[in-house]
PyMOL CGO cylinders between C-alpha atoms (Angstrom):
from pymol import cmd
from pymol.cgo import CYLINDER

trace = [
    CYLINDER, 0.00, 0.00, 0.00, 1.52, 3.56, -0.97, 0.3, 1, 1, 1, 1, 1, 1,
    CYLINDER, 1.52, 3.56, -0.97, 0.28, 6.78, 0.30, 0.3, 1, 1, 1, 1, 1, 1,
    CYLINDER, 0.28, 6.78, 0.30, -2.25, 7.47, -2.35, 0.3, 1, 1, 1, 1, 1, 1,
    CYLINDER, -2.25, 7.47, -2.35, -4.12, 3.87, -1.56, 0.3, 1, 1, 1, 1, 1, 1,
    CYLINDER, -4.12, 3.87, -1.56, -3.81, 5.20, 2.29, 0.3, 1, 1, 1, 1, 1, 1,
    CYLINDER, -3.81, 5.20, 2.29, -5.57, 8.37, 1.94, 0.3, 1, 1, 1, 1, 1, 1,
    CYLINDER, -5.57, 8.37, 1.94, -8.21, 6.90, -0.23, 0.3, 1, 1, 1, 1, 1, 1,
    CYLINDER, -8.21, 6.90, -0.23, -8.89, 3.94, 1.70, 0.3, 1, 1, 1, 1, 1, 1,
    CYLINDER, -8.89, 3.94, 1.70, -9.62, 6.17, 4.98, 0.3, 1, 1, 1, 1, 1, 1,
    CYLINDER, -9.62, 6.17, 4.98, -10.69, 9.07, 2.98, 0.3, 1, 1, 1, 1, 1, 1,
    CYLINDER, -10.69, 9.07, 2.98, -13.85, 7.36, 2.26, 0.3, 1, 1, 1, 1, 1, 1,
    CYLINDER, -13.85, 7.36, 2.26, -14.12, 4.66, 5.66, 0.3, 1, 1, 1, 1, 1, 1,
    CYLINDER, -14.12, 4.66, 5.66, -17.47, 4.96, 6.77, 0.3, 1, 1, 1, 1, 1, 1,
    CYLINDER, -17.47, 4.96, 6.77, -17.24, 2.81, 10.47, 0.3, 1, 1, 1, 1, 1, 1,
    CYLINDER, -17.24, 2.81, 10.47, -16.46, 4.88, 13.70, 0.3, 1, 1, 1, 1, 1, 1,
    CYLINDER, -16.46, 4.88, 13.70, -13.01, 5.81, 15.09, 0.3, 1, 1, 1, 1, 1, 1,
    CYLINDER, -13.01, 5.81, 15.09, -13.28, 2.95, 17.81, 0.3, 1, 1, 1, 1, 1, 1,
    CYLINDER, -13.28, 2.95, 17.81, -13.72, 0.09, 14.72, 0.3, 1, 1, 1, 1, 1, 1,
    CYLINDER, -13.72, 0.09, 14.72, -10.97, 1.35, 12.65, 0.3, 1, 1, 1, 1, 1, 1,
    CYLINDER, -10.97, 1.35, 12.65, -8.33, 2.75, 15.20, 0.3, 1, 1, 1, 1, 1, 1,
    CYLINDER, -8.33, 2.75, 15.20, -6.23, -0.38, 14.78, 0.3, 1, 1, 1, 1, 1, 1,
    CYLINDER, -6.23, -0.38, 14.78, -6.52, -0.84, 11.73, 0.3, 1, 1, 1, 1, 1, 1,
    CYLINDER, -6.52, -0.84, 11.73, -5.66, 2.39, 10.43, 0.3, 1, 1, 1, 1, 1, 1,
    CYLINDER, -5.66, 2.39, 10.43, -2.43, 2.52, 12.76, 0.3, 1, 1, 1, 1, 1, 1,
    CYLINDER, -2.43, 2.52, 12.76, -1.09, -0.76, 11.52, 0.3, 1, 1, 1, 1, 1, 1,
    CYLINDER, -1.09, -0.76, 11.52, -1.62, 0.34, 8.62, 0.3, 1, 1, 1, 1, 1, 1,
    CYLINDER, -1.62, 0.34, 8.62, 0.01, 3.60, 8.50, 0.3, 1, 1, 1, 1, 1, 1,
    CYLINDER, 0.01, 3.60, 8.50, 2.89, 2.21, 10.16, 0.3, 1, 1, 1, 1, 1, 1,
    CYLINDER, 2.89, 2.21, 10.16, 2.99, 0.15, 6.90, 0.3, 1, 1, 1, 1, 1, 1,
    CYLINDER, 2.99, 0.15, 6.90, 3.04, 3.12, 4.83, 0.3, 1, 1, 1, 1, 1, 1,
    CYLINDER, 3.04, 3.12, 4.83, 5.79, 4.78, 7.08, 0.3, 1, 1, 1, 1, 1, 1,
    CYLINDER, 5.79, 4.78, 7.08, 7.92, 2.20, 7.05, 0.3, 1, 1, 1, 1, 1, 1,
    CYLINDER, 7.92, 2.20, 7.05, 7.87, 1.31, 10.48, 0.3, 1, 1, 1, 1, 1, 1,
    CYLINDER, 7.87, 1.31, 10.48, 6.72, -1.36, 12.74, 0.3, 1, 1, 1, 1, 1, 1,
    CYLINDER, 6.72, -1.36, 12.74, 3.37, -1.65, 13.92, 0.3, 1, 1, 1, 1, 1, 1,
    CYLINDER, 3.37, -1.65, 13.92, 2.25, -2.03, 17.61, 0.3, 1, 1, 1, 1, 1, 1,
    CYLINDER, 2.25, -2.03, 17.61, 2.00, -5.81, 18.55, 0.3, 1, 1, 1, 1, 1, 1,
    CYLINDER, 2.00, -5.81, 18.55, 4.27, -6.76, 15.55, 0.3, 1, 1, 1, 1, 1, 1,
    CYLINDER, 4.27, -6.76, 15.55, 6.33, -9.79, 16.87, 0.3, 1, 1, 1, 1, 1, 1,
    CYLINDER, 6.33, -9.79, 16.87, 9.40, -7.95, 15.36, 0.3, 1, 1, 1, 1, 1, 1,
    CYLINDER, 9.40, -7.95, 15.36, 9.29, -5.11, 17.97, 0.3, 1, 1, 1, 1, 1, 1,
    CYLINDER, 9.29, -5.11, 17.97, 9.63, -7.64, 20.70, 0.3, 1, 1, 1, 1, 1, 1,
    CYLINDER, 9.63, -7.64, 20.70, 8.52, -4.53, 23.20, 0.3, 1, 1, 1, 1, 1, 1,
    CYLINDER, 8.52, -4.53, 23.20, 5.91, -5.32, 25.41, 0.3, 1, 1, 1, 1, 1, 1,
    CYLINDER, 5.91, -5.32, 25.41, 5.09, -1.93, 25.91, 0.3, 1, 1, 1, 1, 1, 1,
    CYLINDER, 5.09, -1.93, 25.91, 4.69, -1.27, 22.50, 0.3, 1, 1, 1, 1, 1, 1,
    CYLINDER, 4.69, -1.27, 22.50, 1.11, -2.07, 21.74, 0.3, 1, 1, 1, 1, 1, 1,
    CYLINDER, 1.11, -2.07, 21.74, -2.72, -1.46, 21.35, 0.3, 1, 1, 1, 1, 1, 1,
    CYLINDER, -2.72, -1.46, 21.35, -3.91, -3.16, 24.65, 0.3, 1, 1, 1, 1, 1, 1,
    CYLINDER, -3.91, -3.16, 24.65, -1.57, -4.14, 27.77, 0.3, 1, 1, 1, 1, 1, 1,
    CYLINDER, -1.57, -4.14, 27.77, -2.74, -5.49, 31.12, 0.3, 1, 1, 1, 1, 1, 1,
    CYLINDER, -2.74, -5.49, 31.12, -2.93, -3.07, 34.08, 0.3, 1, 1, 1, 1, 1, 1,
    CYLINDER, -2.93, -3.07, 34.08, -2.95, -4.38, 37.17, 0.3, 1, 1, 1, 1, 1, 1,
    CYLINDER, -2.95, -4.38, 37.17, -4.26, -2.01, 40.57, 0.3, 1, 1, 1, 1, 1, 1,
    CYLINDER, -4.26, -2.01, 40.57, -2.85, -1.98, 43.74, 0.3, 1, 1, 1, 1, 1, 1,
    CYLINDER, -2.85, -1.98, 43.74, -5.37, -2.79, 46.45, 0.3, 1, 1, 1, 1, 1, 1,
    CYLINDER, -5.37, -2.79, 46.45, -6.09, 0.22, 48.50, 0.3, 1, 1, 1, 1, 1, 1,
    CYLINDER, -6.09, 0.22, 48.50, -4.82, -0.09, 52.08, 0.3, 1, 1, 1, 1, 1, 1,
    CYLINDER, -4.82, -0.09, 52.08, -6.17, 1.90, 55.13, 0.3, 1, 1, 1, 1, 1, 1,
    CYLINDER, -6.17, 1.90, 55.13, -3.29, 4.24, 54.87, 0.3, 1, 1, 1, 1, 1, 1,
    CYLINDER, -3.29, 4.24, 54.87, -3.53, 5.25, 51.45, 0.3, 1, 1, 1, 1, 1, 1,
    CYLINDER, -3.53, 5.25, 51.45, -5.58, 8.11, 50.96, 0.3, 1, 1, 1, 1, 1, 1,
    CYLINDER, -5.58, 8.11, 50.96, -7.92, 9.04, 48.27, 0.3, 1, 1, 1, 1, 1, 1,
    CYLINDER, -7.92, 9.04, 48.27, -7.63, 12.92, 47.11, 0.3, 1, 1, 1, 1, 1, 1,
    CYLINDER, -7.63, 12.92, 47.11, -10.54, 15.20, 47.37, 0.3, 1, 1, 1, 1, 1, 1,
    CYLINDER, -10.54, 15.20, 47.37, -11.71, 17.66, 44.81, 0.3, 1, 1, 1, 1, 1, 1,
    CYLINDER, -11.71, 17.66, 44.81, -13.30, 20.72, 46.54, 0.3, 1, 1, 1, 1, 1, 1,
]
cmd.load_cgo(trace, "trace")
């Protein structure tokens, strides 16, 4: 895909930003030249659409802040 196929391919896309997000990022990294999030190539965890965040449980002396 060059740049011309890019821009018309997402000139015209018709689904919402939350359908196509990943789509159209893998596939302007493919028009950049560079490598897409979650390629197996990166080999960087960090470097990707979804990761898994974990929360620390809250603790009686950990406070909460306050918005006045």
């Amino acid at each position: 895909m060059d740049v011309e196929d890019f821009i018309r391919t997402w000139t015209n896309a018709s689904a919402s930003e939350r359908q196509t997000a990943q789509s159209f990022v893998i596939q302007l990294c493919r028009v950049l030249g560079v490598a897409a999030p979650n390629d197996e190539k990166v080999g960087d965890p960090d470097y990707g659409f979804e990761r898994i965040v974990r929360f620390l449980p809250l603790t009686a002396r950990r406070r909460k802040p306050i918005w006045i």
